[in-house]
TIGUFI-924709 format. One record per residue (C-alpha): x, y, z; residue number from 1. Coordinates in steps of 0.25 Angstrom, whole numbers. Example, Ala and Ser with C-alpha at 12.3 -4.5 7.8 and 13.67 -1.06 7.14 Angstrom:
// TIGUFI-924709
     xx     yy     zz  seq
     49    -18     31    1
     55     -4     29    2
//
This chain:
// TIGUFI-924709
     xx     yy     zz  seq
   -126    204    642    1
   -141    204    644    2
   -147    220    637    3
   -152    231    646    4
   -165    226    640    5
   -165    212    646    6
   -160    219    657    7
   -170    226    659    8
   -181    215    655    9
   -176    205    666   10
   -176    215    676   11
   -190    219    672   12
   -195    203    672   13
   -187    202    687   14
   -195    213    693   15
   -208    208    687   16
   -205    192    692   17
   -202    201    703   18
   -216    207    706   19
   -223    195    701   20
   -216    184    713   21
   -220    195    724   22
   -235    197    718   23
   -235    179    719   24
   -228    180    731   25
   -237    191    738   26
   -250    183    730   27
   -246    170    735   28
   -244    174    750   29
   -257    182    749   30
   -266    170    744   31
   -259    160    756   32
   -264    172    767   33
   -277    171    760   34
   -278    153    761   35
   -274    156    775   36
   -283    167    780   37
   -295    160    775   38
   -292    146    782   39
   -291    154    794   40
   -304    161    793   41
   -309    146    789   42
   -303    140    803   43
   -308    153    809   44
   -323    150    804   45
   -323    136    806   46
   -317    138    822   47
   -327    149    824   48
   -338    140    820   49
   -335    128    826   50
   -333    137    839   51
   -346    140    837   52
   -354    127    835   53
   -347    123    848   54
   -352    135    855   55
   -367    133    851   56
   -364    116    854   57
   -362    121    868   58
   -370    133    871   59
   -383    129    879   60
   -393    135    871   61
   -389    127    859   62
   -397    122    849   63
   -399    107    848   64
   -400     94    839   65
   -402     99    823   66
   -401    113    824   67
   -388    113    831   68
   -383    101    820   69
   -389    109    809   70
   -380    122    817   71
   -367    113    814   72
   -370    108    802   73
   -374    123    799   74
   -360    129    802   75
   -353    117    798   76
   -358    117    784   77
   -354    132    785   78
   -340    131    788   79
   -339    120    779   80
   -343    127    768   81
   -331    140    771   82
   -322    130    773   83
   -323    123    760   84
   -323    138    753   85
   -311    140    762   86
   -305    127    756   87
   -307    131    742   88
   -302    144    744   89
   -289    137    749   90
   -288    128    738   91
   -288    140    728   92
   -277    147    737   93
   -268    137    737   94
   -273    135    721   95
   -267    151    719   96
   -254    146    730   97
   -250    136    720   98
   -251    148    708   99
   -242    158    714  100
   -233    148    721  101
   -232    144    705  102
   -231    159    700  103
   -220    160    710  104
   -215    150    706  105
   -212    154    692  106
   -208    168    694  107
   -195    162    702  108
   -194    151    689  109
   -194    165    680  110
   -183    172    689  111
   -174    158    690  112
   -176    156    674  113
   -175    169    668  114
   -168    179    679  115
   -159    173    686  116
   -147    170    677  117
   -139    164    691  118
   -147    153    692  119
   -149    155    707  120
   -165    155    708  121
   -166    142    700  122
   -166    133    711  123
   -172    142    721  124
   -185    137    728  125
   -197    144    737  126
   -194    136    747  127
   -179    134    748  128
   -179    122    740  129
   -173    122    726  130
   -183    119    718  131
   -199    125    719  132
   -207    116    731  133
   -215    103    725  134
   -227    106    718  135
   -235     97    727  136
   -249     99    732  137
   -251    104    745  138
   -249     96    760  139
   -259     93    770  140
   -259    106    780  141
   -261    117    771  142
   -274    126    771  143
   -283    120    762  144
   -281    106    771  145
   -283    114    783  146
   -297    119    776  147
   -300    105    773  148
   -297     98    786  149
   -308    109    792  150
   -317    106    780  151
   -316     92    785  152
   -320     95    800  153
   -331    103    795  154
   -335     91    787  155
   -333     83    798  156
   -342     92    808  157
   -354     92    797  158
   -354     77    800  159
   -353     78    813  160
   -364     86    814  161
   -373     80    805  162
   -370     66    814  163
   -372     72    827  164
   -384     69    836  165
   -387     84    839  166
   -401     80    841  167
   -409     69    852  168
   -408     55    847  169
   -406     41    856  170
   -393     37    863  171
   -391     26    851  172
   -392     35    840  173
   -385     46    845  174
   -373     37    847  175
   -373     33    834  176
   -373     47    829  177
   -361     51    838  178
   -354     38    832  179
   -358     44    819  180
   -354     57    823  181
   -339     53    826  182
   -337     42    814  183
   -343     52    802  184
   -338     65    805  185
   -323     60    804  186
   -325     53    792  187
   -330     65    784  188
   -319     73    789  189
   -309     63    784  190
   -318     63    769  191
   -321     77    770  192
   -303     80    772  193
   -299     70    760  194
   -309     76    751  195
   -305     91    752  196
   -291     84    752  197
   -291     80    740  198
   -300     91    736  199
   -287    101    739  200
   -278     92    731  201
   -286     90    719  202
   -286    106    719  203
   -270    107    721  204
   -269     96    710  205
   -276    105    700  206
   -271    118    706  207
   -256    113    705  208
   -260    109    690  209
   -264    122    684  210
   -253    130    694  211
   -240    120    687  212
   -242    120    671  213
   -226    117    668  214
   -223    103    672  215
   -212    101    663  216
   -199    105    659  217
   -190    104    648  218
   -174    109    645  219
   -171    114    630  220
   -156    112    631  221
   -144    115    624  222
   -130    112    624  223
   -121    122    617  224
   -107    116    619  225
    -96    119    610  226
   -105    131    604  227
   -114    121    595  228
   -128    123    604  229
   -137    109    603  230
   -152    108    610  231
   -154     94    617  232
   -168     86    612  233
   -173     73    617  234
   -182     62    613  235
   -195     58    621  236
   -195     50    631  237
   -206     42    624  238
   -204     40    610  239
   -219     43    604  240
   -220     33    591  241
   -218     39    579  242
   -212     52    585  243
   -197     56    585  244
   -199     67    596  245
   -187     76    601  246
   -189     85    615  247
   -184     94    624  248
   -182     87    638  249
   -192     90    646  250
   -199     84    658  251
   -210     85    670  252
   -206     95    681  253
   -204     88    696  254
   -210     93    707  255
   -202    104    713  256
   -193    105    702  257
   -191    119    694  258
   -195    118    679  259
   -180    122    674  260
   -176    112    686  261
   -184    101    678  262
   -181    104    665  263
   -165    102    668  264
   -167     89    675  265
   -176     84    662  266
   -164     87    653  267
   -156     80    661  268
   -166     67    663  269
   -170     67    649  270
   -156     71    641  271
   -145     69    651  272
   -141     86    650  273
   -138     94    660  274
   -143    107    659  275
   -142    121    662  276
   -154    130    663  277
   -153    143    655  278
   -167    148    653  279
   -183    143    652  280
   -188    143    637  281
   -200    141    638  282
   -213    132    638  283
   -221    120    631  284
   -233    117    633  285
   -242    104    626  286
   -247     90    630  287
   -244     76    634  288
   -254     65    632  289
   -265     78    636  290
   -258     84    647  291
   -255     99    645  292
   -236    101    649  293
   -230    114    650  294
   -214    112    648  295
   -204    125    654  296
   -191    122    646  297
   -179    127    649  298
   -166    132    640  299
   -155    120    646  300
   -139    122    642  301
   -134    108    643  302
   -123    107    653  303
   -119     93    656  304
   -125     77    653  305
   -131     69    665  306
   -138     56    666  307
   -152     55    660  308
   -163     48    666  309
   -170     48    653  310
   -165     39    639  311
   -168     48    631  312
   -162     51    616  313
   -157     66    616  314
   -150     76    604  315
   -143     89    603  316
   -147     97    593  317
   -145    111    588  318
   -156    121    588  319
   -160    120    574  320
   -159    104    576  321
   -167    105    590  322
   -178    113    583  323
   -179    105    571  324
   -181     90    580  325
   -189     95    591  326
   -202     88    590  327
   -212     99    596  328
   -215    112    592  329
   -214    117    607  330
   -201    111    609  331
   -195    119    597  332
   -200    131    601  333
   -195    131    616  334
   -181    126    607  335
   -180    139    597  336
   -185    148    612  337
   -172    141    620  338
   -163    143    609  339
   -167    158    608  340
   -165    158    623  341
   -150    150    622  342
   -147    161    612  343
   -150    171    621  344
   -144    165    634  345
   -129    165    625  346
   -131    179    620  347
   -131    183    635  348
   -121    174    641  349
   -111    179    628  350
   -114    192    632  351
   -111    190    646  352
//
């Protein structure tokens, strides 16, 4: 059975996740009122002023030819200006969405790992679903589009008004300038949209980089039947010349897929072993042809064979064995953390 110490120790860690998912939680709602209330003092702004232009266009003593161009390009230019602040200012809010949705994330992923023994949160999603939603970038509709699409109207009005025959000119030139007036203006709107388009989704790509660092996830499993305790290693899927190489399994994380979710399916793919997930070790972070991984790996008690989508050559080999033929310096040291963790994890279920 667990100590009072430990006892004590898990309960203090539960109340701190605790606090800390209600501080993300409280955050996170907080900053979305924020996005929202600014796009509606935006829209609020940009009716208010249009109101107005319309009001001086059809007032009686109303100026005429360039200074009322030079009026719409005046308040236009104005409006556009707050709306592409406004725009920025959306993009970092979804920016600091994306961190605590992640925080949020991983403070459920601390209570399923290390606090709930049952196994009951481990497939427990936000929205009902059993795995976390796709990491996907964000649909059209959303406030930053709405703050584009607006963008883009101003745009379009700055055309429109530079075009426009506001002053005296001859019946064949004017025409043309009407012509002009409703060919360009929807043409820079339909520019003006894609460009902050793809504006918003380069800015989503990044954000979404630096907000999800492990992209991989790896099982160090054992298999301790009739008493004699063996780790499972397997060699790479391409053999590098010259190099006699053995692994962990491991493998990239899919989109809405748990890391513990990903690391049991890679066993399986790679080595053909079902396994069962007792505990997280820990993490390995290097690089691969210049591009910086960060692998979670999980402590894995083999429980059953499957078919294996991968023909790969695999052993079983005690610890001492496991240590002495892993090839990387990071692997051993995740190896020597589970074992101490497997250790632990029999103490506990002896003494239960």
């Amino acid at each position: 059975m667990p100590t009072a110490q430990d006892t004590e120790s898990r309960a203090a860690v539960k109340e701190f996740l605790l606090a800390e998912y209600h501080n993300v939680a409280d955050s996170f709602w907080k900053n979305e009122q924020t996005g929202e209330t600014r796009v509606n003092w935006f829209i609020g702004i940009v009716t208010a002023a249009v109101g107005g232009l319309f009001g001086l266009t059809t007032a009686e003593k109303r100026p005429h030819g360039e200074p009322l161009r030079l009026i719409y390009l005046a308040a236009l230019f104005a409006l556009l200006s707050f709306g592409i602040i406004t725009l920025l200012r959306v993009m970092k809010r979804n920016e600091t969405t994306d961190g605590y949705k992640k925080d949020s994330k991983r403070i459920r992923r601390l209570f399923a790992e290390s606090l709930d023994d049952a196994g009951i949160l481990r497939n427990y999603g936000s929205f009902g679903d059993s795995n976390e939603p796709k990491e996907t970038l964000r649909k059209l509709g959303g406030l930053s589009h709405t703050v584009s699409t607006i963008n883009s109207l101003l745009f379009a009005g700055i055309a429109a008004a530079a075009i426009y025959p506001f002053g005296f000119s001859d019946g064949i030139e004017r025409a043309a300038q009407i012509r002009l007036t409703y060919l360009i203006p929807p043409l820079v709107f339909g520019l003006a949209f894609v460009g902050q388009f793809f504006w918003i989704r380069r800015g989503e790509e990044k954000s979404r980089k630096r907000v999800r660092t492990t992209t991989h996830a790896g099982g160090i499993v054992f298999s301790d039947e009739g008493g004699k305790v063996q780790y499972l290693l397997v060699r790479p899927s391409k053999k590098k010349p010259g190099k006699d190489e053995w692994l962990l399994p491991k493998g990239h994380i899919e989109a809405g897929e748990e890391q513990w979710q990903a690391a049991v399916r890679e066993v399986r793919e790679e080595a053909g072993v079902v396994g069962h997930l007792i505990c997280p070790v820990g993490i390995d972070s290097y690089e691969v042809e210049g591009k910086p991984l960060k692998v979670k790996f999980y402590l894995l008690r083999s429980e059953a064979k499957a078919p294996r989508a991968e023909d790969r050559k695999i052993s079983w080999v005690d610890f001492k064995g496991a240590l002495k033929d892993l090839t990387y310096l990071g692997s051993k040291q995740l190896l020597v953390k589970a074992e101490l963790k497997r250790r632990k994890a029999q103490k506990e279920y002896r003494r239960g």
